[in-house]
PAVEX-713329 format. One record per atom (N, C-alpha, C): residue in one letter; y, x negated, z. Coordinates in steps of 0.2 Angstrom, whole numbers, plus 2048, in hexadecimal, padded with zeros to 3 digits. Each point is the difference from the previous one (the first is absolute). Layout:
N
AYXZ
...
END
This chain:
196
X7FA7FC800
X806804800
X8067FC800
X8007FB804
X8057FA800
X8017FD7F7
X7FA7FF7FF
X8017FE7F9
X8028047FA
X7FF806805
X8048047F9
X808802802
X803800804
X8067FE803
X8017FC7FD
X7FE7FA800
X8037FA7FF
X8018017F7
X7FA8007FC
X8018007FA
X8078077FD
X7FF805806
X8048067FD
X8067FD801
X8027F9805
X8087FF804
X8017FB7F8
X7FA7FC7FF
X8047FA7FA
X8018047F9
X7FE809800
X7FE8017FA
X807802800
X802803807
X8098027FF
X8067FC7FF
X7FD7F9802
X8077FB802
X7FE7FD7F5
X7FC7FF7FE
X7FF7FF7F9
X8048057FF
X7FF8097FE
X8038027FD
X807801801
X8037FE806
X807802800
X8037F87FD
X7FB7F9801
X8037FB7FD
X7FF7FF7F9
X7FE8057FD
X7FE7FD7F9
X8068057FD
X801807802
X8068047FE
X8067FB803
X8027FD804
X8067FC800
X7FF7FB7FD
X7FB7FD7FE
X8027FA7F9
X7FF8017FB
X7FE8077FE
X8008037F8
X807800801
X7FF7FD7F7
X8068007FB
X803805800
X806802802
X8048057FD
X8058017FD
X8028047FC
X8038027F9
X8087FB803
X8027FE7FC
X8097FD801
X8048057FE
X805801804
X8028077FF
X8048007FA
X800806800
X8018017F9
X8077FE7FE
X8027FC7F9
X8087FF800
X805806800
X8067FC802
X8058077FF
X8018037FA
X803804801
X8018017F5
X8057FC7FE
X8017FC7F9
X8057FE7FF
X8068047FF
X805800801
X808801801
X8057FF7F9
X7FF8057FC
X8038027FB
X8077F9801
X8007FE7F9
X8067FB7FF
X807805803
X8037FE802
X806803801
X8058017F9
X8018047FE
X8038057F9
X8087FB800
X8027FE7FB
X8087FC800
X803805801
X8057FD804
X805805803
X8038057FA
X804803801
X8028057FD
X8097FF7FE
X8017FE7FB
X8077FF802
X806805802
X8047FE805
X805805801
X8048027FB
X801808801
X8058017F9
X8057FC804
X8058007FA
X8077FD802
X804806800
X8047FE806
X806806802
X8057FD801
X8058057FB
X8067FE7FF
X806806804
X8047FB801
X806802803
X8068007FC
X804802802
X8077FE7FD
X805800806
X8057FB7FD
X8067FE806
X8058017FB
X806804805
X8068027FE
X8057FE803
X8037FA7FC
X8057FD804
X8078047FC
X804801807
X8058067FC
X8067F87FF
X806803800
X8067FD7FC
X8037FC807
X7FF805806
X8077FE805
X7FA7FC807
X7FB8007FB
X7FB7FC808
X7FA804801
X7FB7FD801
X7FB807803
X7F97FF7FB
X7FC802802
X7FA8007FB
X7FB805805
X7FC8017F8
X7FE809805
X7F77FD7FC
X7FA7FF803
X7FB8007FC
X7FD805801
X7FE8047F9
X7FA805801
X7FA7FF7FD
X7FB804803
X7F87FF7FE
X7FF8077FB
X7FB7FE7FC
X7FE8077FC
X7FA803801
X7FF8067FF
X7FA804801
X7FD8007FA
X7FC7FD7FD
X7FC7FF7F9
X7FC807800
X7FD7FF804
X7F9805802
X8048067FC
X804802804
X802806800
X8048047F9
X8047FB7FF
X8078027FC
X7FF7F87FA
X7F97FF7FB
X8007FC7FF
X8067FD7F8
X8028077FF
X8058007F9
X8087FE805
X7FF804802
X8097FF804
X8007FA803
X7FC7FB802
X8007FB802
X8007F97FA
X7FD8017FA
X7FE7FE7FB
X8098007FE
X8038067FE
X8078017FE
X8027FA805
X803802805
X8037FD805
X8017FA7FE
X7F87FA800
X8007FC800
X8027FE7F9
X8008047FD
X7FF7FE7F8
X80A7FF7FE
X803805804
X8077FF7FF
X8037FC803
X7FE7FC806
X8027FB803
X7FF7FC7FD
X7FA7FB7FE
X8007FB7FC
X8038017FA
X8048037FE
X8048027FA
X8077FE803
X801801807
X80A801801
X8008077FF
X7FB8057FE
X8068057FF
X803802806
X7FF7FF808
X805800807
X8057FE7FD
X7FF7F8801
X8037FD802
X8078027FF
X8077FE803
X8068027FF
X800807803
X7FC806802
X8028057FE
X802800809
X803807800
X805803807
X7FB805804
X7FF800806
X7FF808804
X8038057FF
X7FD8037FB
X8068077FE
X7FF807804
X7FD800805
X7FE805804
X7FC7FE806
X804800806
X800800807
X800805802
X7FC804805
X7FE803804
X7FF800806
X803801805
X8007FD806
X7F9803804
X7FC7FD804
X7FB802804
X7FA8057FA
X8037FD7F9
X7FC8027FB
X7FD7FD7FB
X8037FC7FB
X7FD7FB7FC
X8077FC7FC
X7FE7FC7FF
X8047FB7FA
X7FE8007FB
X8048027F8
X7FC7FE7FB
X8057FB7FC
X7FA7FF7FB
X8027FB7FB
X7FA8017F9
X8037FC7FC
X7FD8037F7
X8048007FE
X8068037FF
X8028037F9
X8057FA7FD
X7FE7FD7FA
X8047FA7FB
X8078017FF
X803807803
X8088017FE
X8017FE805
X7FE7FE807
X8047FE807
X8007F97FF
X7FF7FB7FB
X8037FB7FD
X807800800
X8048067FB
X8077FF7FE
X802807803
X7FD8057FE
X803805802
X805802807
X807804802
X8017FF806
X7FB805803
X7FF7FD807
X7FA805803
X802809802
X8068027FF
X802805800
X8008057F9
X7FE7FC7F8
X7FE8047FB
X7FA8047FF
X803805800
X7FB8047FE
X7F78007FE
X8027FC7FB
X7FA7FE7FE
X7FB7FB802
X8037FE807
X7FB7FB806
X7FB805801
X7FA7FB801
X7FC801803
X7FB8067F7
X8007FF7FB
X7FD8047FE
X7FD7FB7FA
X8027FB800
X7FC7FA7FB
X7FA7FE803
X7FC7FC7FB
X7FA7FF801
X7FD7FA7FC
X7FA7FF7FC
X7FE7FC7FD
X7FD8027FA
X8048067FD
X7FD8017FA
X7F98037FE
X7FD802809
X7F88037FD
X7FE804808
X7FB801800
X801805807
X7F67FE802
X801801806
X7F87FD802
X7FD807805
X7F98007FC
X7FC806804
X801802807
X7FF804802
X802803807
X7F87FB804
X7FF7FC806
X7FB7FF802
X801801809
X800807801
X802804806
X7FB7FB803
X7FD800808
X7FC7FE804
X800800805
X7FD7FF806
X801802806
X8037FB803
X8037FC7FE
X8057FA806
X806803802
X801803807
X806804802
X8067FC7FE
X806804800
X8067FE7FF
X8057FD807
X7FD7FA805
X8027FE806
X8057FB7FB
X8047FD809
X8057FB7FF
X7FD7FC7FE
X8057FC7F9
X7FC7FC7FE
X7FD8007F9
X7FE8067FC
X7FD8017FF
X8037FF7F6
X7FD7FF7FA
X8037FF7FC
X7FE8057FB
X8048057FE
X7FD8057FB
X8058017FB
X7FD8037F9
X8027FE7FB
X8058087FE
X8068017FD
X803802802
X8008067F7
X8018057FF
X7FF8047FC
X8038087FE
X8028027FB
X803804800
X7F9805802
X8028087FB
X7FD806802
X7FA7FE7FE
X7FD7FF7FA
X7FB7FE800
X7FD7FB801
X7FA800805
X7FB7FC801
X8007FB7FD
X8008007FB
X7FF7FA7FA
X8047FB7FF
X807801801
X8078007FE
X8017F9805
X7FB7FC805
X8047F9801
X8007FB7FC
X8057F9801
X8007FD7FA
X8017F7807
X805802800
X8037F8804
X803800805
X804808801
X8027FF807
X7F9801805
X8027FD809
X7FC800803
X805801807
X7FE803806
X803800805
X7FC7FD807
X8057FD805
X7FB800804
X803804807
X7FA801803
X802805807
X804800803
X805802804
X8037FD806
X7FC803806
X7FD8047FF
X7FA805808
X7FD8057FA
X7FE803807
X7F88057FA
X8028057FC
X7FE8037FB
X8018067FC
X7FA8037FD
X7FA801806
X7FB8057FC
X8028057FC
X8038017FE
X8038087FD
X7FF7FB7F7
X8007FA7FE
X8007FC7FC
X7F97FE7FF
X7F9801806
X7F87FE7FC
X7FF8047FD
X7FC7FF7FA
X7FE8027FB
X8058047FC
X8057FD802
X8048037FA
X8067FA7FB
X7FD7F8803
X8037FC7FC
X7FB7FA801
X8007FB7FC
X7FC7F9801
X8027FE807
X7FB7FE803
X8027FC802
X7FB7F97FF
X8047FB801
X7FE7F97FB
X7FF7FA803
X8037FF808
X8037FA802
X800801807
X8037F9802
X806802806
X8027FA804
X8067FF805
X8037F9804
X7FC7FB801
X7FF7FC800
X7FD7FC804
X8027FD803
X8077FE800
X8067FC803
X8078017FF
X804801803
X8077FF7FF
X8028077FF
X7FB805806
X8038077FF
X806800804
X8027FB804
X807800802
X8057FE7FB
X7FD7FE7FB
X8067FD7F9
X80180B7FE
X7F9802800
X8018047FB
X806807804
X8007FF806
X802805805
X80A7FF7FD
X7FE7FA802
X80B7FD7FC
X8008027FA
X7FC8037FB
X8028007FA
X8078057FF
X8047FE7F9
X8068067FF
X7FE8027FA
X803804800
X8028027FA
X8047FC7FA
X7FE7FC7FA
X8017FC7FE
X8017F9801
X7FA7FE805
X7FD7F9801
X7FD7FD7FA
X7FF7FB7FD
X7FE7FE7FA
X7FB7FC802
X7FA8007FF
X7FA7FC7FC
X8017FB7FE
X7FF7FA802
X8007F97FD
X7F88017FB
X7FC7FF803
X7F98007FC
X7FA806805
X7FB8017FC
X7FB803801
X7FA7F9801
X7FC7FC800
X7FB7FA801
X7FB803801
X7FA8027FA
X7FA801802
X7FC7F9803
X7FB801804
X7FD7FA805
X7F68027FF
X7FF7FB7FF
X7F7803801
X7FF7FC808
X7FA802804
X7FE7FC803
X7F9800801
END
């Protein structure tokens, strides 16, 4: 009986020694790690800076996403000079400031015909949901929808009564205390488009 003890104890210390020194599996490798995809490049985004005549520089940012033709015009007329030179012909107080129209050039700012010039063509309505808060830069238009060209105003505080009923395209990014001083016939030195 002792020898069957004995053989049953060495039959148990062999089994549990030979499962501890069987070979086992190496674990499995990790999965390889997809190459990393090249970056993607950042659009460029473009600003414009308004340095006026008497001191000051006003830079705005554009909403491409949103209003991508009124932005396209914008930029398209600055690089051109068509600003450049022109006057604030329409202050507003605790409401906007505009600017666009090529006759605030020469024209005196009390003719009739201020504020009704343009750039010879007129850009599709691109309403959107960007509120009209301080700051904020919308493209400026007669009765019809269609009807904007070059003038552009910007906020002096909010005007919901103005969402979705005019572009809005832009807005400050600095020098909203330039824009607050504006007058009524402040002159535009340049308009500078800027990429970054």
């Amino acid at each position: 009986m002792i020898r069957r003890a004995r053989a049953l104890a060495a039959a148990l210390v062999l089994a549990a020694g030979t499962s501890a020194l069987a070979q086992t599996a190496p674990p499995a490798p990790a999965p390889a790690k997809p190459a990393p995809s090249p970056a993607k490049p950042q659009p460029k985004i473009q600003q414009a800076v308004i340095a006026l005549e008497r001191g000051g520089q006003i830079t705005l940012e554009f909403f491409p996403a949103e209003a991508p033709k009124h932005v396209e015009n914008f930029v398209n007329l600055a690089r051109k000079k068509f600003y450049d030179g022109q006057r604030f012909h329409r202050v507003e107080p605790g409401f906007v400031v505009q600017l666009g129209d090529p006759q605030s050039k020469k024209l005196p700012m009390d003719h009739p015909d201020m504020g009704t010039g343009g750039p010879g063509y007129t850009v599709k309505a691109e309403f959107n949901k960007r509120p009209f808060d301080r700051g904020v830069l919308g493209m400026a238009r007669g009765e019809d929808p269609d009807s904007a060209g070059s003038q552009f105003y910007i906020m002096l505080g909010p005007a919901h009564f103005l969402n979705g009923q005019y572009t809005a395209f832009g807005r400050v990014m600095g020098g909203m205390d330039v824009v607050d001083g504006i007058k009524v016939g402040d002159r535009v030195k340049t308009i500078k488009i800027v990429t970054k």
